[in-house]
C-alpha positions, -999 to 999 in steps of 0.1 A, spaced: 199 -802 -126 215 -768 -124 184 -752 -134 145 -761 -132 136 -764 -169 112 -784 -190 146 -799 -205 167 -789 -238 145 -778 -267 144 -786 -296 162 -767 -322 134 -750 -340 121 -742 -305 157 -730 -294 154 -706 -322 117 -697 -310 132 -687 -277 155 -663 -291 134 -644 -317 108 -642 -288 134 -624 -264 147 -606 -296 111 -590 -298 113 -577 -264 146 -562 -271 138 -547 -304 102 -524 -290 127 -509 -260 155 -505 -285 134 -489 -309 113 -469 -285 147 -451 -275 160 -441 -309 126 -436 -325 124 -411 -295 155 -396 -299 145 -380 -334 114 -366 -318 130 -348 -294 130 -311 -313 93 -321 -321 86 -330 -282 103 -294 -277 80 -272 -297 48 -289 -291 58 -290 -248 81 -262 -245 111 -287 -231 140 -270 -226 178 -286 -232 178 -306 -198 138 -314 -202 154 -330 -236 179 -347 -213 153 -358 -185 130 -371 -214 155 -400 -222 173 -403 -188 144 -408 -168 141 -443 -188 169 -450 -187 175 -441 -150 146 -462 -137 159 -490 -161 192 -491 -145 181 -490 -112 160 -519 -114 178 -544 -140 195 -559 -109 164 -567 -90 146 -578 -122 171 -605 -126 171 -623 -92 137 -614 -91 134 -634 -122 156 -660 -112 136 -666 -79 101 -667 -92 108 -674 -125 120 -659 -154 90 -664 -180 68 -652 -155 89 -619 -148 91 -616 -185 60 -621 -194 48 -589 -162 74 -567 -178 59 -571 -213 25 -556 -200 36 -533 -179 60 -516 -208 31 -512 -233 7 -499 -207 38 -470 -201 37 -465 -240 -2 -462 -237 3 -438 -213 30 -419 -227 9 -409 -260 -15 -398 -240 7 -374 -221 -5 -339 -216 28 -323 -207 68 -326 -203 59 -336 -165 33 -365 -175 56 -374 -202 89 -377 -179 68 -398 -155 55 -422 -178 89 -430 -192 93 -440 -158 64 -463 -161 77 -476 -193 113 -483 -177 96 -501 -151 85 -529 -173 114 -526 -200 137 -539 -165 119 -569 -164 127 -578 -202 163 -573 -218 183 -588 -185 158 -611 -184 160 -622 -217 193 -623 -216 192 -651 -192 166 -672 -209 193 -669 -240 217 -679 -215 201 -708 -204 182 -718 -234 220 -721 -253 244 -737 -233 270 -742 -255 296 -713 -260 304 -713 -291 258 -712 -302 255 -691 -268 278 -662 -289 265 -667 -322 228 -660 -304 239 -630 -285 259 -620 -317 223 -623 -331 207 -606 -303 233 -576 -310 220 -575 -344 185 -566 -329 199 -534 -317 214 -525 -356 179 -530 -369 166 -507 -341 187 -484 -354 183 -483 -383 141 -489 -385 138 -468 -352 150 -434 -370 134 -440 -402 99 -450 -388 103 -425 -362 112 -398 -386 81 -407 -405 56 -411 -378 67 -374 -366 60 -359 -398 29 -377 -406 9 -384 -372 30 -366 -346 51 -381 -320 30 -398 -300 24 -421 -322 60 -435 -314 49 -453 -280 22 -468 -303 45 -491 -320 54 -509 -291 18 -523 -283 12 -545 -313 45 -561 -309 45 -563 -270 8 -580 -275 25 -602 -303 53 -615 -278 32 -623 -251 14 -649 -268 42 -661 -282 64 -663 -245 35 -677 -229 33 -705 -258 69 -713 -260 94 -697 -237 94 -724 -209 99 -717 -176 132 -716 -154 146 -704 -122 181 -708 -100 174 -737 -77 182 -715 -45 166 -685 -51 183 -654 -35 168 -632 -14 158 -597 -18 179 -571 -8 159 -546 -4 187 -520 16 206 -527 -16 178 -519 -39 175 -485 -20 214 -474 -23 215 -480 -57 185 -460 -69 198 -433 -46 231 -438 -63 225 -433 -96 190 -413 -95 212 -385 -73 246 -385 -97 224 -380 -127 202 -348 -111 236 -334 -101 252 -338 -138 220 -327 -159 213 -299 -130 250 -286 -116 240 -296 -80 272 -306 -57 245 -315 -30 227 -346 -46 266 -351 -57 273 -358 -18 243 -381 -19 262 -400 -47 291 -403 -34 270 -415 5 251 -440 -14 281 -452 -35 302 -458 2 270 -474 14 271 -499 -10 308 -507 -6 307 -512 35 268 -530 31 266 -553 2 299 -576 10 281 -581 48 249 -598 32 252 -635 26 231 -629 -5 234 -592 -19 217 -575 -45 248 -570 -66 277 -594 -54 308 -579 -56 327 -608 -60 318 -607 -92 343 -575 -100 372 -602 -86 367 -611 -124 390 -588 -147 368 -602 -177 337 -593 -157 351 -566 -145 361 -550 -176 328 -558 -193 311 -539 -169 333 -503 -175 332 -511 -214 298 -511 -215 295 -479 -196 320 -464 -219 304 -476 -248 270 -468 -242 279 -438 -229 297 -426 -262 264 -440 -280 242 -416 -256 256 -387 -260 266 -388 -297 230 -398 -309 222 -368 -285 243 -340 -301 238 -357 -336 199 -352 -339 197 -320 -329 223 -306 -347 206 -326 -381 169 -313 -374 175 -274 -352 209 -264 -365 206 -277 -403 167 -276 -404 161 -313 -417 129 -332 -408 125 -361 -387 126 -383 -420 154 -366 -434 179 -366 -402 171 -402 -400 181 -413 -434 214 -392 -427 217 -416 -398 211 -445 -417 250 -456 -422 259 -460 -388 228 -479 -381 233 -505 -411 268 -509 -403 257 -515 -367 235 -540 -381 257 -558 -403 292 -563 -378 267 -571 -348 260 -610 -359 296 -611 -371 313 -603 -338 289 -624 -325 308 -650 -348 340 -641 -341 340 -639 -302 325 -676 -303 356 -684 -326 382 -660 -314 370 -646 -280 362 -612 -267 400 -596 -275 398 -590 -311 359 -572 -310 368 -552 -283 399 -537 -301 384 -528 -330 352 -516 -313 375 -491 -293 395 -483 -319 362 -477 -346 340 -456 -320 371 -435 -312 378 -431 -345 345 -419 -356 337 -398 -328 374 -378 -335 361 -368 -371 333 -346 -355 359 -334 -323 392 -327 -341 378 -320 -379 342 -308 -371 330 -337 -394 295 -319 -389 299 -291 -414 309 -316 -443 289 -343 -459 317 -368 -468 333 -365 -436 298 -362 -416 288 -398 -430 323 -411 -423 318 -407 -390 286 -424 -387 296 -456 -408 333 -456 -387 312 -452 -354 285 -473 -364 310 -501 -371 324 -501 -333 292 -505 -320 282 -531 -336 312 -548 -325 309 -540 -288 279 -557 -283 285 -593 -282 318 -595 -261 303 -575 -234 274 -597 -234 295 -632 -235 322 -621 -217 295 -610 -186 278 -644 -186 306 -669 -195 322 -683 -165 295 -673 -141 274 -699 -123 243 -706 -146 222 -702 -110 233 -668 -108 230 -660 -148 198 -637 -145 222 -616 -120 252 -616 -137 230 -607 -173 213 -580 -154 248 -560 -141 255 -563 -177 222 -547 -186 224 -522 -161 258 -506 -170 244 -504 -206 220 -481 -191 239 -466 -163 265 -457 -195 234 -445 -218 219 -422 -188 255 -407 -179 264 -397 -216 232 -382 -224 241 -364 -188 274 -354 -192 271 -346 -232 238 -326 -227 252 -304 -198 284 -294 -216 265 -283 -248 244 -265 -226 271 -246 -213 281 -238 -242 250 -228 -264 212 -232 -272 208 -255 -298 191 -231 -320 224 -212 -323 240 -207 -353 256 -236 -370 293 -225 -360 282 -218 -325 267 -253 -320 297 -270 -338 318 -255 -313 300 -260 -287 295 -293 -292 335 -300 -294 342 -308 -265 312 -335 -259 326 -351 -289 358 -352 -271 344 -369 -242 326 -395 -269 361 -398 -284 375 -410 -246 353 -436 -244 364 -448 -273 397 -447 -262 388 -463 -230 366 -492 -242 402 -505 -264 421 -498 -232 402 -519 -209 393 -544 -236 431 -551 -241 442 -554 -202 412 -577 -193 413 -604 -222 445 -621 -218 462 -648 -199 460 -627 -162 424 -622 -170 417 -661 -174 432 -669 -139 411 -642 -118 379 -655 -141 386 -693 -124 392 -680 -93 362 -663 -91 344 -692 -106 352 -715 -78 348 -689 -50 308 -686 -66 295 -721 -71 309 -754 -59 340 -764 -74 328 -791 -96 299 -765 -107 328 -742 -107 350 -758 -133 324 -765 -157 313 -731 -155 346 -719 -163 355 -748 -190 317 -736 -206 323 -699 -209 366 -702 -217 362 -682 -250 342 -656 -232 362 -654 -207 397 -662 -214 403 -642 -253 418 -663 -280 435 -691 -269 
């Protein structure tokens, strides 16, 4: 058997599985953009400053990154319940401890705790999904359904957020996550069965070390202007390049990149998470310190791009089982450039019409970017190494999320406070928009030169250079739509 299970589930049980690892999904999802409309509240009541703002989020997200990778062959050595299961506890003790934080300091530090656990669930869920549906065509509608997970985040996470804000305070946003990460324990340890790769990998723990170093030091030299942790960055990055290929088994295998489809998914969801960073970032505190609306009120405003995130997720879910990867990721780049250019070329800000144009236009893209990311990093991969592969698709989600908010945040602080004057913020926030606009650009780029014909034959190659050839070609004849585009 290619992997140690109790055997194929049952369909109701199939379906258990998935809104089980959807749970898990939806309390970190809505954690972050619950969080994200507190953030002018976190300011007054701790005294943050533009880049505290910045280190609030990124310090999650940092810590996530960092760790995905080891989460998933971690998970896929030991067992991926069980990893799952650790990760659910550990998260809601960082939300206890995060509502109970006395300053910016504590609070920065507990996110850290929180990130800790939330990198033992989403890659690992990811590969239970992965391994619970084995067929490509169910494996994309689930994902597709998993994407849809992040639209209702979305849209709940501003709304409750918003209201919890103005009612309780914002501490009471990490207490959301407790009742449902209580509820999903139960509920994993009753019917999520247990799985592993039948030759576990070992750690890597050199790896492990080069890439928090990697990605801790790039972000500290984008929120703070230092060129010397930007020399660490650049160390760590040529550490990884001359170590990793020497190991027999390394953290992240680099083979995998031999993949264009792989390959590709991995920038895209930099680029896309990225745009989704830093616009979320300049959006709510331009709604609640530059145009004075309440938590409630900016997150109604908001409200269009989440539901259209939440309505095109489970369709391009549908239409990369059907069609492949090529036509979501055209449209996705296409949408989120589209949107992002109302607010950088039109200053869609300062009109209503054209401020809620943006949001539905962007809100579309995203939704559509989720699923061939997802599919396109898992199909074609050896199911043994499926916690791995899930997990370098989870981490450049968060590697994108932590470098928008980054990049986005330091140029508007260049530019002005954000309790200028409505024109000064606008223009200040141009060129961030600009940047959101490029990943756009870059995420219908790359979509279009790794989904095609080329990009099926470096997907078999790598195939059979990974697992056995027999295992090889069945990995590759199971993931061709994710893979290969339409045929």
């Amino acid at each position: 058997m290619p992997e140690l299970t109790r055997g194929r589930l049952s369909r109701g049980r199939e379906l258990m599985v998935l809104a089980i690892c959807s749970m898990s999904l939806l309390i970190v999802s809505l954690d972050n953009t619950a969080l994200n409309v507190a953030l002018p509240s976190i300011r007054r009541d701790l005294g943050a400053s533009v880049s505290g703002l910045q280190w609030t989020i990124d310090a999650y997200t940092l810590v996530l990154a960092s760790l995905l990778m080891l989460a998933g062959s971690t998970a896929d050595r030991i067992g991926r319940r069980k990893v799952f299961a650790t990760g659910l506890v550990v998260f809601a003790l960082g939300s206890l401890l995060c509502s109970l934080a006395p300053s910016l300091e504590a609070l920065i530090a507990f996110r850290a705790v929180q990130a800790v656990g939330g990198s033992m669930l989403n890659p690992v869920a990811m590969s239970i999904i992965t391994n619970t549906f084995t067929e490509p065509a169910a494996r994309a509608r689930a994902i597709g359904v998993w994407g849809a997970v992040i639209g209702v985040s979305m849209a709940a996470g501003p709304l409750v957020g918003g209201l919890l804000v103005e009612s309780v305070g914002w501490r009471a946003i990490f207490w959301l996550n407790l009742p449902v990460a209580l509820v999903a324990l139960l509920l994993t340890l009753r019917y999520v069965p247990e799985s592993r790769a039948p030759r576990p990998r070992r750690p890597d723990p050199v790896g492990q070390l080069l890439v928090a170093a990697l990605l801790g030091s790039l972000t500290y030299a984008i929120i703070e202007t230092d060129p010397l942790f930007a020399g660490i960055a650049a160390a760590a990055l040529a550490g990884l390049v001359l170590y990793e290929p020497r190991r027999r088994e390394p953290l992240i295998d680099l083979r995998f990149f031999r993949s264009a489809p792989f390959g590709g998914a991995t920038v895209i969801a930099v680029c896309a998470f990225a745009a989704l960073g830093g616009f979320l970032f300049l959006n709510t505190l331009y709604l609640q310190e530059v145009r004075g609306l309440a938590p409630l009120e900016a997150g109604l405003y908001m409200l269009p791009m989440a539901g259209m995130t939440f309505v095109f997720a489970p369709l391009s879910g549908r239409l990369t089982g059907a069609r492949g990867p090529r036509p979501s990721l055209l449209l996705a780049g296409t949408a989120m450039a589209a949107g992002a250019l109302l607010f950088a070329a039109f200053e869609a800000e300062t009109s209503d019409p054209l401020l809620f144009a943006g949001y539905v236009v962007f809100g579309i893209g995203f939704g559509l970017v989720n699923a061939p990311i997802t599919n396109t990093a898992v199909s074609g991969m050896p199911r043994a190494q499926a916690g791995v592969a899930a997990a370098v698709a989870s981490t450049s989600r968060q590697v994108g999320q932590t470098l928008g908010v980054a990049v986005v945040g330091a140029v508007l602080a260049a530019g002005v406070g954000a309790g200028a004057a409505p024109e000064a913020f606008v223009a200040a926030a141009r060129p961030g928009y600009w940047i959101v606009t490029g990943c756009g650009v870059a995420v219908l780029v790359v979509g279009a030169l790794t989904s095609g014909a080329w990009a099926r034959r470096t997907a078999e190659r790598t195939a059979r250079s990974l697992a056995p050839e027999e295992d090889a070609q069945a990995a590759v004849k199971a993931g061709a739509p994710g893979v290969a585009g339409a045929p």
